[in-house]
Backbone as numpy.savetxt, mean C-alpha at the origin, in Angstrom:
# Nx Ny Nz CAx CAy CAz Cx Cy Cz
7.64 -8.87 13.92 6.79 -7.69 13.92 7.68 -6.44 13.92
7.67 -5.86 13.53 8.20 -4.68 12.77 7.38 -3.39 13.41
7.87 -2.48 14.79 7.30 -1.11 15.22 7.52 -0.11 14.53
6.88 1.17 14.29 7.46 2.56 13.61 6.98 3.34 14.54
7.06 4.23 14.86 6.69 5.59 15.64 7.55 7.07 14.92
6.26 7.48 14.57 6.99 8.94 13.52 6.68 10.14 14.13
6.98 11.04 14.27 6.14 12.23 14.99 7.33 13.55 14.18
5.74 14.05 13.57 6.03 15.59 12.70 5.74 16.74 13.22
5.65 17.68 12.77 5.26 19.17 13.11 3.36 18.73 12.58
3.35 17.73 11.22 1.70 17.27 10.95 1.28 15.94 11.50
2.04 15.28 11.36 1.55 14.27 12.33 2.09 13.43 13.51
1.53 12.58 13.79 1.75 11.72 15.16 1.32 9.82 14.69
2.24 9.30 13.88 2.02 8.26 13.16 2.65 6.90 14.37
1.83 5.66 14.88 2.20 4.46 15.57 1.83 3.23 14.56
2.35 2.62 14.50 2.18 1.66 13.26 2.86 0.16 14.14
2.72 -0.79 13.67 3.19 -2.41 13.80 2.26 -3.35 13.12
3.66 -3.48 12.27 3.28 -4.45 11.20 3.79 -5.83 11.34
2.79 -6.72 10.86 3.46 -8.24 10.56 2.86 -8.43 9.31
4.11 -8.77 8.41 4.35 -9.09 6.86 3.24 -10.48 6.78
4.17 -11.39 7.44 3.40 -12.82 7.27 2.02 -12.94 8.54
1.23 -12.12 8.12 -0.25 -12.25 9.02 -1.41 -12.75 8.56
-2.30 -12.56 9.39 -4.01 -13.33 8.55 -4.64 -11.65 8.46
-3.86 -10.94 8.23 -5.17 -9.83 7.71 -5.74 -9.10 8.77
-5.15 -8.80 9.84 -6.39 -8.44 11.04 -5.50 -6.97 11.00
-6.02 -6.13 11.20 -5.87 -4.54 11.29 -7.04 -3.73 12.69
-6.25 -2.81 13.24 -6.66 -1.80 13.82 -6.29 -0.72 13.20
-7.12 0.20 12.16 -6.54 1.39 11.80 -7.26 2.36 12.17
-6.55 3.39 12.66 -7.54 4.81 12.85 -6.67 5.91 12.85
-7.39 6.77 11.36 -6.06 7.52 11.01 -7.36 9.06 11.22
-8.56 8.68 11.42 -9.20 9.85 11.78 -9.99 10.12 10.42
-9.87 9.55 9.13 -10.57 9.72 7.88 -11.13 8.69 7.58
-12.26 8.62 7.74 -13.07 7.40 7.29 -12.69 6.27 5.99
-12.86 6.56 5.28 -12.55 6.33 3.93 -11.43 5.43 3.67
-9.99 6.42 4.13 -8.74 5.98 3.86 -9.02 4.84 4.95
-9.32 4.79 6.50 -9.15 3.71 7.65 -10.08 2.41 6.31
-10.97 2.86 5.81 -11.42 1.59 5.23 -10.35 1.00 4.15
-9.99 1.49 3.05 -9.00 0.95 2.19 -7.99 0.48 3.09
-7.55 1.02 4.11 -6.26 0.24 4.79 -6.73 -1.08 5.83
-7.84 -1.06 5.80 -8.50 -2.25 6.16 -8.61 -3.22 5.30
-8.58 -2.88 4.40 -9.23 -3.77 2.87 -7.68 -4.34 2.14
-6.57 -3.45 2.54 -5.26 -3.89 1.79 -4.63 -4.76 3.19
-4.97 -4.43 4.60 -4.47 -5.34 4.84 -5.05 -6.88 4.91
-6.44 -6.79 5.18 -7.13 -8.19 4.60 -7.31 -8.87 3.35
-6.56 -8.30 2.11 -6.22 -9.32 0.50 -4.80 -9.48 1.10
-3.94 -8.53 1.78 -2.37 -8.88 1.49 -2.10 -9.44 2.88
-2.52 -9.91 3.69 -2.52 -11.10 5.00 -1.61 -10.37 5.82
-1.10 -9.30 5.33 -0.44 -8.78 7.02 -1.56 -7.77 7.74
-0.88 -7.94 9.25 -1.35 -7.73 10.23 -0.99 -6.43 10.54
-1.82 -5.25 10.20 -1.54 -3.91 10.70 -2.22 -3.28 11.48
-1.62 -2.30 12.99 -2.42 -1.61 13.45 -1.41 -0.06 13.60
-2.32 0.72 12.94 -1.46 1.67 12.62 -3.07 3.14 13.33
-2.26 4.12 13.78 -3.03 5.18 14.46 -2.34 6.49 13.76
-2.93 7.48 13.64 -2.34 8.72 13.10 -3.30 9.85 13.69
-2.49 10.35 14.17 -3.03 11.89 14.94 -2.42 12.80 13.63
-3.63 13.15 12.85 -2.63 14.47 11.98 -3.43 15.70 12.12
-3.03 16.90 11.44 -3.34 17.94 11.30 -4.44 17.90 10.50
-5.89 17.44 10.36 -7.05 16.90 9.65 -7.88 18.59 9.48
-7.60 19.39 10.36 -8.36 20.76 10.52 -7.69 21.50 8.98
-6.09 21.39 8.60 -5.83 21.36 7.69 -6.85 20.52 6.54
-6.38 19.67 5.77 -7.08 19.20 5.21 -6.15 17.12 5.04
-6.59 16.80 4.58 -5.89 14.67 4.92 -4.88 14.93 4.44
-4.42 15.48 3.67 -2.89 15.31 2.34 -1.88 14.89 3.29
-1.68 15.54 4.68 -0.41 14.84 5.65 -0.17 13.70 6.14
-1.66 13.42 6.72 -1.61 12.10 7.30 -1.71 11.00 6.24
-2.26 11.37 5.15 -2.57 10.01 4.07 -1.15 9.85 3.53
-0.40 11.30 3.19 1.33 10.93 2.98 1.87 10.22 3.83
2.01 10.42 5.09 2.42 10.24 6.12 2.34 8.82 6.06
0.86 8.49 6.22 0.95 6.83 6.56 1.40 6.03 5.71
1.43 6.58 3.98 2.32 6.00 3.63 3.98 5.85 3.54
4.42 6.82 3.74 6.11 6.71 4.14 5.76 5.84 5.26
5.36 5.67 6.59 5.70 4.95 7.81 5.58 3.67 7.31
4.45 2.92 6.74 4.17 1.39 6.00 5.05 1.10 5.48
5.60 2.24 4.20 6.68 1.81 3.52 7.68 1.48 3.81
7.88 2.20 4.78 9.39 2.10 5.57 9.21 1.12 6.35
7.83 0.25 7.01 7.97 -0.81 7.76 8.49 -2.05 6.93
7.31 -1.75 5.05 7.71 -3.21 4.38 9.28 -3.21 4.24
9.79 -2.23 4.08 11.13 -2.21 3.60 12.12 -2.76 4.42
12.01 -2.82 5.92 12.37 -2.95 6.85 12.04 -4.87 6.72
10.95 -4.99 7.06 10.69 -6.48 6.69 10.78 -7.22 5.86
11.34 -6.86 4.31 11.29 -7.60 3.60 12.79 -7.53 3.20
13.51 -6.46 3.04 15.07 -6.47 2.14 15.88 -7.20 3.35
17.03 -7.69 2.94 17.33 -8.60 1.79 16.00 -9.44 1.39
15.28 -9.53 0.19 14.63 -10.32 -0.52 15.34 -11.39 -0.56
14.95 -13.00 -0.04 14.88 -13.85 -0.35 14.35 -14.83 -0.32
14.13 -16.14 -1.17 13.02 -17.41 -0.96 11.43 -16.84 -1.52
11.17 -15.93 -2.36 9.88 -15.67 -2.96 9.81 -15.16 -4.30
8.62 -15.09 -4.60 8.51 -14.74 -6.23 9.26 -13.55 -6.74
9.23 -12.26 -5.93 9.71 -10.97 -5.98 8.75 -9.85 -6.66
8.26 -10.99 -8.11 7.14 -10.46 -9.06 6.10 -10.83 -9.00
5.35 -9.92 -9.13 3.18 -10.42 -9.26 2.42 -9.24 -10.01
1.50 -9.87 -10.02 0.06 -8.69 -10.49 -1.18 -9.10 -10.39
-2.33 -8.11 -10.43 -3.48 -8.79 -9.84 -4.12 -7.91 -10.70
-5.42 -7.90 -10.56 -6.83 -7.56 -11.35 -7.75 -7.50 -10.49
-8.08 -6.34 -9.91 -9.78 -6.06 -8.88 -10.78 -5.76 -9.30
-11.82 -6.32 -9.84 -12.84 -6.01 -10.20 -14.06 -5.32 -9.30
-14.57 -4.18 -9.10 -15.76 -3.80 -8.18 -16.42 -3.32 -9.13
-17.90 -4.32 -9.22 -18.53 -3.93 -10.13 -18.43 -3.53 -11.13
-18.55 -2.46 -11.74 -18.09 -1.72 -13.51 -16.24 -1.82 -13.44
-15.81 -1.59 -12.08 -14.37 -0.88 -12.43 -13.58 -2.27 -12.51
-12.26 -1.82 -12.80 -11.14 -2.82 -12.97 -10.13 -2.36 -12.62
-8.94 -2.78 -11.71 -7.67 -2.13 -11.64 -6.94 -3.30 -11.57
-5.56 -2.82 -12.54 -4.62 -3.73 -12.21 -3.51 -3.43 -11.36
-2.41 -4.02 -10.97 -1.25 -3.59 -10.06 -0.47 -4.87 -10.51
0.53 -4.15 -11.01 1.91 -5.26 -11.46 2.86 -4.17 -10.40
4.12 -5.82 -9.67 5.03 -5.00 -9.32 6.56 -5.99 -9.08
7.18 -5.12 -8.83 8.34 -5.67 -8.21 8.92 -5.52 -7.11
8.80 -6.41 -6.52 10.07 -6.32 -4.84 11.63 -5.91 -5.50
12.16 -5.02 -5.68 13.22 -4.81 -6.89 13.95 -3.89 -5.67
13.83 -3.48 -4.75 14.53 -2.70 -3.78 15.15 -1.50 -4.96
14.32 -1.03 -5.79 14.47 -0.17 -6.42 12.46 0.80 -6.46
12.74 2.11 -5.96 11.19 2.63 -5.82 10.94 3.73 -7.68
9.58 3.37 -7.59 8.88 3.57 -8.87 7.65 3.61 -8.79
6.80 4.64 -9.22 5.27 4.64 -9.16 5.15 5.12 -10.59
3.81 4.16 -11.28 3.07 4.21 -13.04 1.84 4.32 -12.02
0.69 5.66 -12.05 -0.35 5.63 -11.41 -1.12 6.52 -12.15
-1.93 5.22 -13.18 -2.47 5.71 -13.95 -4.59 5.38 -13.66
-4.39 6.18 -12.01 -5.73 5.91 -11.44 -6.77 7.33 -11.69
-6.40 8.22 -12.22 -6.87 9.42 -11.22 -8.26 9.54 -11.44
-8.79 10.10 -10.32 -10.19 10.41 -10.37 -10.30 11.86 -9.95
-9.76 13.16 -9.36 -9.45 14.06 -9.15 -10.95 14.68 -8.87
-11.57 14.01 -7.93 -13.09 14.33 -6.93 -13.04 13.68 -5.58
-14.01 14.22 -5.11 -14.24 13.80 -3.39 -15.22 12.54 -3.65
-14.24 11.64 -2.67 -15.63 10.74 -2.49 -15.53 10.72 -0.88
-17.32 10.51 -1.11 -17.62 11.29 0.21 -16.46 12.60 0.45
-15.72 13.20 1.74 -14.71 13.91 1.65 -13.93 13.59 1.90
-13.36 12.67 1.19 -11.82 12.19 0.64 -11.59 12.40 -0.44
-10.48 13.57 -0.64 -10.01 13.67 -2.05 -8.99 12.61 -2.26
-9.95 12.37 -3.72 -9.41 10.75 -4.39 -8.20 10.93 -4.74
-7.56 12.20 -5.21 -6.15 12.12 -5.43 -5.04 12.02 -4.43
-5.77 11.95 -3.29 -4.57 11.68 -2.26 -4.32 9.80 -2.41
-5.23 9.17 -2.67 -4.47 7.70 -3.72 -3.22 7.74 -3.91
-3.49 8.33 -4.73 -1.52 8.67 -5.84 -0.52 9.22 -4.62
-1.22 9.95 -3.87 -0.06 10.60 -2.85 0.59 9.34 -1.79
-0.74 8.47 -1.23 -0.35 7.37 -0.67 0.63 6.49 -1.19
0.22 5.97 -2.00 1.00 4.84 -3.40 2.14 5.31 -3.33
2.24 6.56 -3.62 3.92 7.45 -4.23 4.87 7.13 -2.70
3.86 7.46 -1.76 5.09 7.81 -0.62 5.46 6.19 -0.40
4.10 5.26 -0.02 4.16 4.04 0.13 5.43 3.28 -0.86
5.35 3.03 -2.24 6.49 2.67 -3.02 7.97 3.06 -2.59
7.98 4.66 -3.21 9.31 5.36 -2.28 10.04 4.59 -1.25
9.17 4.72 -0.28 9.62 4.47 1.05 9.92 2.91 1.34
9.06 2.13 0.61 9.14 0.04 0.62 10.17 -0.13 -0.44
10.67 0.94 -1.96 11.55 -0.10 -2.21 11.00 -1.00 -3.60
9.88 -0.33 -3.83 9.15 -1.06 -4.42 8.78 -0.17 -6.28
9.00 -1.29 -7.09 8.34 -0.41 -8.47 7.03 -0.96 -8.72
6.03 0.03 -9.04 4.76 -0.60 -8.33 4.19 0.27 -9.72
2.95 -0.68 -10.58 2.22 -0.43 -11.15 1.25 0.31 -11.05
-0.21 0.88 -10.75 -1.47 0.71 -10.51 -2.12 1.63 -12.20
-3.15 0.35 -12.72 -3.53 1.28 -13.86 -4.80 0.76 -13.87
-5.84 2.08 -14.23 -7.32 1.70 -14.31 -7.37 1.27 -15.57
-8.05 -0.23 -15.61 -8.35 -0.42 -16.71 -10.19 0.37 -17.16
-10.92 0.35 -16.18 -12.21 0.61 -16.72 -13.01 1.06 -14.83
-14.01 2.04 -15.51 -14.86 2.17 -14.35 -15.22 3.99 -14.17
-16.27 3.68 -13.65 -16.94 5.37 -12.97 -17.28 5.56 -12.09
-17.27 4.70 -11.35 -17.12 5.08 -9.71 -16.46 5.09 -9.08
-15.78 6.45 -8.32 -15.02 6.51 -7.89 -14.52 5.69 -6.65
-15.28 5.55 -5.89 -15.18 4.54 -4.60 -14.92 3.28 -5.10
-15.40 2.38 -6.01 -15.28 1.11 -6.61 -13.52 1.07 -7.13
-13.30 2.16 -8.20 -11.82 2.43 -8.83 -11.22 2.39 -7.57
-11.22 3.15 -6.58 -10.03 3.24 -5.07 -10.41 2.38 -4.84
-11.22 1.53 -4.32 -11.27 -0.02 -3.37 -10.54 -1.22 -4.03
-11.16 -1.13 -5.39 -10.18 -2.37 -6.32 -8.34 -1.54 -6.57
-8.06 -0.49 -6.32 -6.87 0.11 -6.47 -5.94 -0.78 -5.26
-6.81 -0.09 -4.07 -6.08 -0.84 -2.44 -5.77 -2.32 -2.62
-7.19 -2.76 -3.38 -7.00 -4.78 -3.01 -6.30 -5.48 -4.26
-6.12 -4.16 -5.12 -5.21 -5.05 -6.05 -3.76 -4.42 -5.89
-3.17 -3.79 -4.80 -2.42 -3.80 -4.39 -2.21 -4.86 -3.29
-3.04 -5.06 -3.21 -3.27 -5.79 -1.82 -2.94 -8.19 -2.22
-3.23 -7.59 -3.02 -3.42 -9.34 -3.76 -1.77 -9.15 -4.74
-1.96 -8.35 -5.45 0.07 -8.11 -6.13 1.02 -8.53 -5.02
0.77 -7.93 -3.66 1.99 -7.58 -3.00 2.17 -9.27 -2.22
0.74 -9.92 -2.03 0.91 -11.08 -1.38 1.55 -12.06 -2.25
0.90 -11.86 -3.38 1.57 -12.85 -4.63 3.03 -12.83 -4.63
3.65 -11.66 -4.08 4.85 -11.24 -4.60 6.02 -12.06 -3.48
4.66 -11.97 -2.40 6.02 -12.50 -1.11 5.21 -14.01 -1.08
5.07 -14.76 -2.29 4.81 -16.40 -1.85 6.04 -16.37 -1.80
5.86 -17.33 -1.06 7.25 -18.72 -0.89 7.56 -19.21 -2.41
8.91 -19.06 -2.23 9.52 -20.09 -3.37 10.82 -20.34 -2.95
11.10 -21.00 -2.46 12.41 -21.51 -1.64 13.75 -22.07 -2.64
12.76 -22.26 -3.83 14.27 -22.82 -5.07 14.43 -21.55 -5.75
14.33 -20.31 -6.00 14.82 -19.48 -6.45 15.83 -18.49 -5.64
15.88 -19.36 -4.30 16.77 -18.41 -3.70 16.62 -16.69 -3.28
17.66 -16.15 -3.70 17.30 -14.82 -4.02 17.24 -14.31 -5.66
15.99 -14.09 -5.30 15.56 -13.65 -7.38 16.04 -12.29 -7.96
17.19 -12.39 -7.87 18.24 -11.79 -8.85 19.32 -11.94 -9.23
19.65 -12.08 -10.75 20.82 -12.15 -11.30 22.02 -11.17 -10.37
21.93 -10.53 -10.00 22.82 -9.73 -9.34 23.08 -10.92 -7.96
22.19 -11.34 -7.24 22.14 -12.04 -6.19 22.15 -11.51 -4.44
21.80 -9.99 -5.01 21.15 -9.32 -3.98 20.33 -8.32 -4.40
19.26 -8.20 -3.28 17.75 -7.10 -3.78 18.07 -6.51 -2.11
């Protein structure tokens, strides 16, 4: 299990993560919305997160939704490099209703965001473009070159939910077990 404790001038971030979990989360970051998607990515991707964020919300989410993603990121990164004994690579497909999202990625200990989600409206009052802000810091910070592209859809809530769980189903795929590939790189370190 893997602790973080961050504390900004915007926020007040407690986090503990377990990589190899069944999915159970306590999140309360104070925004409805986002606490649900981080509920939803940690129950497709089986780790165990309980993560709290006191931010500056009177402002407006952009801190704390950054925020929680650098702290995650920096937990997977922490738990997973040196990469070894798993696929490294995956991708998934979320379907909610009309929408579709895919997420291809790599455990590549190299960071990269293709985020070709945007919806640039409130759902409910969560501005949907703080997505991309999450993803960006989240990747950055894990280490990770990370896909997310809408294939189809108009609802905005449906597009972000299949965004989270097909991040959420990529990233588990990514850390199966595979014990005969060793470490999956020609180089022979990630």
């Amino acid at each position: 299990m893997i602790k973080k404790h961050r504390i900004t001038k915007e926020t007040d971030i407690e986090l503990e993560l377990e990589i190899n979990g069944s999915g159970k989360s306590e999140i309360n970051t104070g925004i409805g919305f986002f606490d649900h998607m981080l509920i939803s990515l940690a129950k497709h991707s089986l780790m165990d997160i309980k993560l709290s964020c006191k931010g500056d919300l009177f402002i407006d989410d952009h801190h704390s939704v950054e925020d929680c993603g650098i702290v995650l990121g920096s937990a997977i990164k922490e738990s997973i490099y040196p990469l070894k004994g798993v696929e490294r690579y995956a991708n998934s497909v979320v379907v909610m209703d009309e929408a579709a999202v895919e997420c291809a990625m790599d455990l590549s200990n190299r960071a990269y965001l293709v985020y070709e989600s945007k919806m640039n409206e409130k759902i409910g009052t969560f501005d949907s473009e703080l997505i991309e802000e999450f993803f960006r810091a989240l990747a950055m910070n894990a280490g990770i070159t990370l896909h997310i592209i809408k294939l189809r859809g108009t609802n905005s809530h449906h597009i972000a939910e299949a965004s989270f769980k097909a991040f959420a189903v990529a990233f588990r795929r990514a850390m199966s077990k595979n014990e005969r590939i060793g470490t999956p790189s020609t180089k022979g370190v990630l």
